[in-house]
C-alpha positions as CSV (number, residue, x, y, z in Angstrom):
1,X,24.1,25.7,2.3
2,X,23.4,28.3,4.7
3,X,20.3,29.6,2.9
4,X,18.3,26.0,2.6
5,X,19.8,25.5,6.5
6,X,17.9,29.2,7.2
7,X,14.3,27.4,5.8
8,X,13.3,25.9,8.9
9,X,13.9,26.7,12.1
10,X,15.6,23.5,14.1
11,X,14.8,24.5,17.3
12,X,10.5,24.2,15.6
13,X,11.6,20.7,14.9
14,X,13.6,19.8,18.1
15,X,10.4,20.7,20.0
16,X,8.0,18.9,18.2
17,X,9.9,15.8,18.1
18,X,10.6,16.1,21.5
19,X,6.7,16.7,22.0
20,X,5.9,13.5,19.9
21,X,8.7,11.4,21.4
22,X,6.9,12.2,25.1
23,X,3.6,10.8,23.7
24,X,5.5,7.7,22.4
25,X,6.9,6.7,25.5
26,X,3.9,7.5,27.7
27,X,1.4,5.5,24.8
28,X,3.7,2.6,24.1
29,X,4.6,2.2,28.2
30,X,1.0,2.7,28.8
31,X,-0.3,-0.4,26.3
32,X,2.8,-2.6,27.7
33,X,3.1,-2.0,31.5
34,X,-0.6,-1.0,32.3
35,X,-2.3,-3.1,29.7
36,X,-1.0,-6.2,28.3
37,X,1.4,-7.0,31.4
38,X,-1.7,-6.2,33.6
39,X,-4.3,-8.5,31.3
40,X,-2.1,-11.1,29.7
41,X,-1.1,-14.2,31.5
42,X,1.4,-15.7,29.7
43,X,0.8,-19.8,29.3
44,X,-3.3,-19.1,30.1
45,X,-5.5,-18.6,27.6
46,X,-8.9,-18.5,29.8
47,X,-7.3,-16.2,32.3
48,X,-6.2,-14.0,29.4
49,X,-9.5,-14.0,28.0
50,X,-11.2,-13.4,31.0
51,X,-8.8,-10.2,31.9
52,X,-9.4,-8.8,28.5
53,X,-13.6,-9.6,28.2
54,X,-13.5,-7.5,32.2
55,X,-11.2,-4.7,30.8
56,X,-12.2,-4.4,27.0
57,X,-12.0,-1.0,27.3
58,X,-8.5,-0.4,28.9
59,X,-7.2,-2.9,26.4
60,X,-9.0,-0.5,23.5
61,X,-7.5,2.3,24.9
62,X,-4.0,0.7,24.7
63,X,-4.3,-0.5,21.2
64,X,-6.3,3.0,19.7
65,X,-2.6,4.8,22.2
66,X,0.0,2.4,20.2
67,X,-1.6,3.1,16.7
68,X,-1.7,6.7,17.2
69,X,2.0,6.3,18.2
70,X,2.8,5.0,14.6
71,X,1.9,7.4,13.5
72,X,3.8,10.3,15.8
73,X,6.8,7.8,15.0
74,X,6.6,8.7,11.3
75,X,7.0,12.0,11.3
76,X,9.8,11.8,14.1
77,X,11.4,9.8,11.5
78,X,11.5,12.5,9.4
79,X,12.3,15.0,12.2
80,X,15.8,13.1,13.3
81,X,16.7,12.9,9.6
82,X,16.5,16.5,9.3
83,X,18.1,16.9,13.0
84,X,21.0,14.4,11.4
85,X,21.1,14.6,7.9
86,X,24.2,17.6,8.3
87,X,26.3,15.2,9.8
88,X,25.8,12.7,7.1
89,X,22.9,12.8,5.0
90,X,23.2,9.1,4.0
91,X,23.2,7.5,7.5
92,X,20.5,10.0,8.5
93,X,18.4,8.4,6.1
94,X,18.9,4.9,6.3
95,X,18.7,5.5,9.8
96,X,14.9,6.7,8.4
97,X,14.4,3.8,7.1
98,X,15.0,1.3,9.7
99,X,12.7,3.3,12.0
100,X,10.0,3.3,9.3
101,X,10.4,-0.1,8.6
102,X,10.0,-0.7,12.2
103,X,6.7,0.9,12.3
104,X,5.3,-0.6,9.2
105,X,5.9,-4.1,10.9
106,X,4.8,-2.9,14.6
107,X,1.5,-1.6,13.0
108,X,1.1,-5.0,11.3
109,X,0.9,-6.6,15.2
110,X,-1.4,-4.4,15.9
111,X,-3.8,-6.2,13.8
112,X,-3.1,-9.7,15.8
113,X,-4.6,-7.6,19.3
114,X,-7.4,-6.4,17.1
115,X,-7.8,-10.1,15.9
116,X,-7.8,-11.4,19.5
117,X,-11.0,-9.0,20.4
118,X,-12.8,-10.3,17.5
119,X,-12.1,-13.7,18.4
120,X,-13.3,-13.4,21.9
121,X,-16.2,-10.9,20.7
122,X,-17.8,-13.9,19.3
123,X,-18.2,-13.5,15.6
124,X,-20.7,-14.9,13.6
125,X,-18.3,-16.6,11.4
126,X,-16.4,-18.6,14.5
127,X,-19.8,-19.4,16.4
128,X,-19.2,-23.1,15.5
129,X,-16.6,-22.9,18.4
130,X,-16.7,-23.3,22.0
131,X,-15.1,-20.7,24.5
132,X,-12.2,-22.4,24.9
133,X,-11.1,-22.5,21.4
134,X,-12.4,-18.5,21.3
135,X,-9.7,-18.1,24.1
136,X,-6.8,-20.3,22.2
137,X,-7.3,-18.2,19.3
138,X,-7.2,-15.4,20.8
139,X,-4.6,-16.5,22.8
140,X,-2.5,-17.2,19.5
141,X,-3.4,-13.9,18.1
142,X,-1.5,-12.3,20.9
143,X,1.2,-14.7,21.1
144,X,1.9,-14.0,17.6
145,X,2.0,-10.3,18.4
146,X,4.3,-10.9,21.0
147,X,6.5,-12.2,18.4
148,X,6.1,-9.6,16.0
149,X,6.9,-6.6,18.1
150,X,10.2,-8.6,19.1
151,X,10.7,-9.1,15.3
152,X,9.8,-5.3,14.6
153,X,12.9,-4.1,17.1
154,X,15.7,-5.4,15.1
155,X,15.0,-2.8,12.9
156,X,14.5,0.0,15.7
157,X,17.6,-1.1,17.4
158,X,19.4,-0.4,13.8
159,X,17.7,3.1,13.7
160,X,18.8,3.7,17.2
161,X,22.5,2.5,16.2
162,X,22.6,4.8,13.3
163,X,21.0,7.7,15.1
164,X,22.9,7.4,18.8
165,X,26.0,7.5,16.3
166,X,25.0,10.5,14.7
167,X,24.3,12.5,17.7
168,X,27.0,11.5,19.4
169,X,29.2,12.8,16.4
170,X,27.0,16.0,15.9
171,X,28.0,18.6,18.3
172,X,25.1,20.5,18.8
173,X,23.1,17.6,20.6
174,X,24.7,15.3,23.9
175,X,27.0,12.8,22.9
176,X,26.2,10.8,26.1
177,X,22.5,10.8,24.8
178,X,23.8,9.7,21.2
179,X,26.0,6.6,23.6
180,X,23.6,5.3,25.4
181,X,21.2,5.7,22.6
182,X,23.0,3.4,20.4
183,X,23.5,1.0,23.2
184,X,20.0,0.8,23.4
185,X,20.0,-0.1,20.0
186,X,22.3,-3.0,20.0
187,X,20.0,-4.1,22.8
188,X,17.0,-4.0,21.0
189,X,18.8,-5.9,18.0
190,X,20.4,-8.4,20.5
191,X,17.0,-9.3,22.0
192,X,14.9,-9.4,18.4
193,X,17.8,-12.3,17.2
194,X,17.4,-14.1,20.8
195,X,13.7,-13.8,21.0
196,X,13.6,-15.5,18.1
197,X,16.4,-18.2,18.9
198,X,15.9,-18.9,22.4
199,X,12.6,-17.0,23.3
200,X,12.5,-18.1,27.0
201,X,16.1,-16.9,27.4
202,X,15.2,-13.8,26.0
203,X,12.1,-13.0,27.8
204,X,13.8,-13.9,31.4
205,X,17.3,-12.5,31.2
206,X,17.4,-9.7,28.3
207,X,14.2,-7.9,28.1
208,X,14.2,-5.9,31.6
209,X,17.9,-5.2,31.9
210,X,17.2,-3.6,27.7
211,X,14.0,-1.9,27.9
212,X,15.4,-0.1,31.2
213,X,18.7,1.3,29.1
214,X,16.4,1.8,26.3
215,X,14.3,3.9,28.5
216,X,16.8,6.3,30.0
217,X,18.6,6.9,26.4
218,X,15.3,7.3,24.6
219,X,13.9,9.2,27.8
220,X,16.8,11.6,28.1
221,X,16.4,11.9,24.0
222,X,12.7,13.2,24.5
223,X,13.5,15.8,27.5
224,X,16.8,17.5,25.9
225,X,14.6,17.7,22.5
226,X,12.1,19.7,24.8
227,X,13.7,21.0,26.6
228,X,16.9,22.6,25.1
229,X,16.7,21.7,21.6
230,X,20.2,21.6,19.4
231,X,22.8,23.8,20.6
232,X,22.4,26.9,17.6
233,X,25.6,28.3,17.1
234,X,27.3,24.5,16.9
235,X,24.2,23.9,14.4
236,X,25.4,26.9,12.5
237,X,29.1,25.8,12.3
238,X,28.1,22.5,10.7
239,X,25.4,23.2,8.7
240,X,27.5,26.2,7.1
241,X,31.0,24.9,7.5
């Protein structure tokens, strides 16, 4: 135990996930707070369109940040299962799962923002339409990833359930972090099921009052990953108990 624990150095992976996690919070709150809040008015398609054909490139930007943050997600996936996995192997990889499952469908909306751009970029194959259909379609393209994203964090907030759980039980990371990290997560999962049920309820009364506990869990996750890592010698007493 103590020999495959000496392979890798969990400090090396505490920083780099803490490095990653930093660019997925400053990519993902740059596409949502700077990008689609500042282009997409909700219930008007021309305004929308409008928005996004005046800011193509910020809303390029956004999209090329949040794919690139699928990708930083995936290999933090595997970083908190290694971070986890000595407090119980199993949980720390479904706990993998879910957050990879969570990507796969979040990179899927993706395609719906890249769908709206093609829509109002006036393809050959939709000239038979007028602008205003251009801007419905696109309109629906974005609706629908609306949708999707919500649909996507059911899974995250199980990851984050799973994950808050096993930090808080670990030792050698901040059981507050690993608290409010899994509170987070039954936020996320709350909000999914209610965006889907009663999306106007959702969207008025849940969706600030979660992304801002999601945000200080997941920020305070990020810093103490960079900045202090795991606690070694409570590392060592797990890993080679």
């Amino acid at each position: 135990m103590a020999n495959r624990a000496g392979e890798f150095s969990p400090q090396i992976y505490a920083r780099t996930g803490g490095l990653l996690y930093l660019f997925i919070i400053v990519a993902a709150g740059f596409g949502e707070l700077f990008v689609r809040n500042r282009l997409i008015v909700w219930g008007d398609a021309a305004a929308t369109a409008n928005n996004i054909l005046g800011s193509e490139t910020l809303f390029r930007v956004g999209l090329a940040g949040e794919m690139l943050t699928c990708v930083c997600d995936v290999a933090l996936a595997m970083i908190l299962y290694v971070l986890l996995k000595p407090v119980n192997r199993n949980l720390a990889l479904l706990g993998a799962f879910f957050r990879l499952t969570f990507i796969a469908i979040y990179g899927v909306t993706k395609l719906f923002e890249i769908a709206a751009l093609v829509a109002l970029g006036g393809a050959d194959s939709l000239k038979f339409l007028e602008p205003q259909q251009l801007y419905e379609l696109a309109y629906m393209s974005l609706r629908v990833h609306s949708l999707g994203y919500g649909a996507s964090l059911l899974f995250f907030g199980f990851c984050c359930i799973l994950f808050g759980h096993l930090i808080q039980k670990s030792g050698y990371l901040p059981g507050i972090i690993g608290i409010l990290l899994a509170i987070a997560g039954y936020g996320y999962a709350i909000f999914s099921v209610a965006q889907m049920a009663a999306p106007a309820f959702a969207a008025k009364y849940l969706f600030q009052w979660i992304i801002l506990t999601a945000f200080v869990a997941e920020t305070g996750l990020c810093l103490w990953l960079l900045v202090k890592g795991v606690n070694i010698p409570k590392w060592k007493a797990v890993t080679q108990g």
